[in-house]
N, C-alpha and C positions, 0 to 999 in steps of 0.2 A: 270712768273705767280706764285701768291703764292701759297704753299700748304696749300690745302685743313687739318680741323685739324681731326682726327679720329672722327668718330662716336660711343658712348656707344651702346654695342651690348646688345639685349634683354636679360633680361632676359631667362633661361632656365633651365627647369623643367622636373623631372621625376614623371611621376602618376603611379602608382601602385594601379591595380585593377585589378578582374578578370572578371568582369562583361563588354562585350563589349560596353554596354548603356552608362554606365556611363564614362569609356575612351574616348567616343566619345565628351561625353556632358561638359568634364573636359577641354579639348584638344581644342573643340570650343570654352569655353567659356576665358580662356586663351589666347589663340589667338585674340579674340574679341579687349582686352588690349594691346595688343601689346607683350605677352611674348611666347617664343616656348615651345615645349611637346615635350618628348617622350612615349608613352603608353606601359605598360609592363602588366604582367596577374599574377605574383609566384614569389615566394622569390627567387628563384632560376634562374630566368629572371632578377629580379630587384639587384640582386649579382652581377652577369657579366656584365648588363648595369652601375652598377655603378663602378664599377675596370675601366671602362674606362676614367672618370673623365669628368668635364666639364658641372657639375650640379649647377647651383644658389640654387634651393633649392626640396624639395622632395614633395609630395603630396602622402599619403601612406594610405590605407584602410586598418583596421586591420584585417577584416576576408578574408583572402586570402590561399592561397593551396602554398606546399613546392612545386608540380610541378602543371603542367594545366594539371585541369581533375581531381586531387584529392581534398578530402572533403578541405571544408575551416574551417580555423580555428582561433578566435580570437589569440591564444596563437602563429601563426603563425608571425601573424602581430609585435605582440610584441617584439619576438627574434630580428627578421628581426631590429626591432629599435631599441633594446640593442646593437647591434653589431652596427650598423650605429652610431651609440654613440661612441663607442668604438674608432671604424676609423675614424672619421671625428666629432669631435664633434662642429663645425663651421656649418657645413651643419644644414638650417635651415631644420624644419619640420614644416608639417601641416596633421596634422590624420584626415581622414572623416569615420564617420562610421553613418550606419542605425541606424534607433529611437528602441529600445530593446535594444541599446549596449550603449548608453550613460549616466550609472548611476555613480555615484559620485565616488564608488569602482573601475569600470572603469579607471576612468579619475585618479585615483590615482595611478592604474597600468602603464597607460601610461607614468605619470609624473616620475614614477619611474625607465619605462625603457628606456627612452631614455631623449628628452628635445623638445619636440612639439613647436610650436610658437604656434598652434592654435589647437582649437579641432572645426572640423565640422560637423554638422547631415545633413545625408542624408533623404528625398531628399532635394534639397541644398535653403536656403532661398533666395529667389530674392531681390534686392535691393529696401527700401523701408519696410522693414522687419524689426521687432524687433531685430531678431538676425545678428551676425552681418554673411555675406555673403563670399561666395567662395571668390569672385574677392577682399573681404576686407582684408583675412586673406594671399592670394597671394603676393598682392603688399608689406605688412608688411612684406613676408617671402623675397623677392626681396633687399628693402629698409635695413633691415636688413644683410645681402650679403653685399652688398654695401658696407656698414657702417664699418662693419668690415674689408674686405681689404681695404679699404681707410686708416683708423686709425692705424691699425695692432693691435686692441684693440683682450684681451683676449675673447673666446668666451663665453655666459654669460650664467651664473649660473642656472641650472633650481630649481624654488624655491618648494619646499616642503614644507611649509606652516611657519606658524611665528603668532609673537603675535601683535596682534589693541591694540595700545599704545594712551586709552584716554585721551585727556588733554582738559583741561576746553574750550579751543582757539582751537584745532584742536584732528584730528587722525592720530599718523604716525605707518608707517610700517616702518619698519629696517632703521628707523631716517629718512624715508624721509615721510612726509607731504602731504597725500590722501586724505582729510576729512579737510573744514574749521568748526569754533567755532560751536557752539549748533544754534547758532541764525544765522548764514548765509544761511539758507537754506533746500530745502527739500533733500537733499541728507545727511545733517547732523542727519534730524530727523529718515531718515530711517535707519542710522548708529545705530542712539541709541535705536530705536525700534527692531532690529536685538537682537540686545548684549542682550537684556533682554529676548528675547526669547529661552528660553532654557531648558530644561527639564532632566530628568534621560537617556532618550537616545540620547541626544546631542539636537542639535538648532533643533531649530521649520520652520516650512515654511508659507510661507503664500501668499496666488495670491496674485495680483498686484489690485485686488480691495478691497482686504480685509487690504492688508495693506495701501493702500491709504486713507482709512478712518481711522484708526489707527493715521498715519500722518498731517492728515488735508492738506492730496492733493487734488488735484480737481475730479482725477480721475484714474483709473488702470493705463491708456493710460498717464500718469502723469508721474506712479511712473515708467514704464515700458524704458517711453524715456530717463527720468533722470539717472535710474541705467546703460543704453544702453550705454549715453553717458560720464556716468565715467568710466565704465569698459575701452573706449577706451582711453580715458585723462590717465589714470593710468597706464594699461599695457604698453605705450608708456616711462610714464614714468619714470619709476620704470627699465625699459631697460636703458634709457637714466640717470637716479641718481644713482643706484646700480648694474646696470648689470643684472640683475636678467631677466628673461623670464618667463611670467606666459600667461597663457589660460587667455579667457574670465570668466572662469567659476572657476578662482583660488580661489578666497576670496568670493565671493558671488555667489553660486549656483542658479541653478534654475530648471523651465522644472514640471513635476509631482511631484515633491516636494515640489516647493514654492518656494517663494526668501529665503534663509536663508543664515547663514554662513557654508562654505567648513568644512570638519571635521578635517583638519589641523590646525586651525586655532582658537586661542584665545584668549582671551579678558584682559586686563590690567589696570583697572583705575588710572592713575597720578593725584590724590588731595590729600587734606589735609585729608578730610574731608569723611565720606562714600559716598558713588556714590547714586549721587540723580538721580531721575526721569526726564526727558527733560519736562519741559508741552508742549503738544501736544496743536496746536490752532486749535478753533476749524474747521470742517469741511464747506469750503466755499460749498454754494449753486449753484449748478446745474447753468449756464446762460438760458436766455430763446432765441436761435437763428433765426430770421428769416428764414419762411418757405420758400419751392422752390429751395432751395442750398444745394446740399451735403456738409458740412462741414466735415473735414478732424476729423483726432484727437488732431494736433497740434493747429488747430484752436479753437479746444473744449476748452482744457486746456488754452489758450492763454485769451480765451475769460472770461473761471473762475477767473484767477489772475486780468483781471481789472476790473470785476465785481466786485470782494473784494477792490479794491481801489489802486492797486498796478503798480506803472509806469516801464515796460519793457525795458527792454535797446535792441535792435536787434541783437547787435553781441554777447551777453550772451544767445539769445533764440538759436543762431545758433548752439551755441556751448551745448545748452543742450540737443537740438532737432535731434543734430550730421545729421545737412541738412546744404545744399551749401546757396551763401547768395543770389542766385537767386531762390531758391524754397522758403526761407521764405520771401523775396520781394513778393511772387506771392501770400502767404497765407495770408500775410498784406495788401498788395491792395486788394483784396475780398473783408478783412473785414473791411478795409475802404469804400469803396464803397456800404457796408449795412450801414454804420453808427457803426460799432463796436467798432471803435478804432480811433483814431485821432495822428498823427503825432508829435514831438514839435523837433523844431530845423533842421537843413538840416544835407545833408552829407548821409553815409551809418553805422552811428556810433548814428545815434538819439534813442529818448525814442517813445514810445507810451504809451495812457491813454485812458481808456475808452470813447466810441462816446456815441452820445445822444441814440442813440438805447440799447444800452446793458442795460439789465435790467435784476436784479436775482428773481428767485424765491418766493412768498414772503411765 
């Protein structure tokens, strides 16, 4: 009889928190995926669970107690990941902390003490969410693990900011290539609307409708899914070209301050020439969509671009909309089915073009 060949055992995770709601709700939701938990409450629990070894990766709340029952304290959390740094600096991390604890100075301390994969606000966003989710920053901490004892690759670099190196054709970071030319896009425009935002107390911010108009997006809901889904293109790969490990919120901030740039972080023009202005086109018109249908917001925006005349390719919206390619199957036939959009070519790889019904604004 042959043998059977092993089975890759789950993931496994240590959560640290002292709040018993949230171990619970970390521990299920974990589990949900397929990866195990252990729950701890103090630094001083989460020391001795971890000396025994046998963790994929950490899930760690910064404001926690040296033992259970004493005051919590951000500064707690942090040691705690200093020295996890120290010892094991392989071990991924993902830091969750409540909304009052996630300002930029924060996120700088954290980056400083140890090497996070992710930073999370609680309470935690559901899939479907602008930001990106527990179960997202999990698997990356998992995948991650992996990657590394497979390879026997150094463990990677936690980055402390750098300089957006623009070039007429693209934007790179530490030589590798984040940002295509001025003209491929709305995530180019909003590179360059960033970089010029900048004042005596550093970058500016701005919501996601105010710079949507700025950029001549369709809509907040535009610029929100676009940045959503570079942040993830990028962190991925920036792991995978320089080793480097950065947050969502490494290069482009956000939250009650605006989209702007991280305070690490600085801008370089490569031309000849002084750094000109991007033109901004102008802002497409609102569609006008049949009534009776919740339309989503990816539908909204989908529905603006072929108002303006613009033919969609499906596996570029997947990737921008960062949805599977059964959910934007699902928001495409809707809006075929009103007459929105119209098909050309077979396959799962085709364009669409505005239907007889879409009509903008006048």
């Amino acid at each position: 009889m042959p043998t059977a060949l092993p089975q890759p055992s789950a993931p496994n995770a240590l959560v640290v928190d002292d709040d018993p709601d949230i171990l619970i709700e970390v521990t299920e939701r974990l589990e949900a995926i397929g990866h195990r938990s252990k729950g701890v409450n103090s630094v001083e629990e989460a020391r001795a669970t971890l000396a025994q070894g046998g963790w994929d990766y950490l899930v760690l709340d910064l404001e926690i107690p040296i033992k259970f029952g004493r005051p919590n304290r951000v500064e707690n959390g942090l040691a705690l990941l200093g020295e996890i740094n120290q010892k094991d600096g392989h071990l991924p991390v993902v830091v969750i902390t409540a909304h009052g604890h996630d300002s930029s100075d924060l996120a700088a301390a954290v980056i400083s003490a140890g090497k996070p994969l992710d930073f999370i606000r609680k309470p935690f966003p559901r899939p479907g969410h602008q930001q990106r989710t527990l179960e997202d920053a999990v698997r990356k901490a998992a995948e991650t693990q992996v990657r590394q004892r497979a390879g026997g690759r150094a463990a990677p670099t936690i980055f402390n900011g750098g300089t957006l190196r623009f070039n007429p054709d693209r934007v790179d970071l530490m030589d590798v290539p984040i940002c295509g030319n001025e003209d491929s896009g709305l995530m180019r425009r909003i590179f360059d609307h960033l970089r010029q935002s900048i004042g005596p107390a550093g970058w500016k911010g701005h919501t996601a409708d105010v710079l949507a108009a700025k950029v001549g997006a369709a809509g907040g809901a535009s610029v929100s899914s676009t940045i959503k889904a570079w942040r993830t293109r990028v962190v991925d790969l920036l792991l995978k070209r320089a080793n480097y490990t950065l947050t969502d919120t490494s290069i482009i901030l956000s939250g009650s301050g605006g989209y702007r740039f991280a305070k690490n972080i600085s801008v370089e023009m490569v031309e000849a020439e002084p750094a000109k202005v991007t033109p901004v086109p102008a802002a497409k018109a609102a569609p006008v969509l049949p009534e009776g249908t919740r339309w989503n917001e990816r539908q909204v925006a989908i529905a603006a671009r072929l108002a303006g005349g613009e033919i969609v390719r499906r596996k570029d919206l997947e990737t921008e909309f960062a949805v599977s390619d059964k959910t934007l199957k699902r928001d495409l036939t809707a809006m075929k089915a009103k007459g929105l959009a119209l098909p050309q070519g077979n396959g799962s790889d085709h364009t669409w073009m505005a239907g007889p019904a879409l009509k903008s604004k006048g």
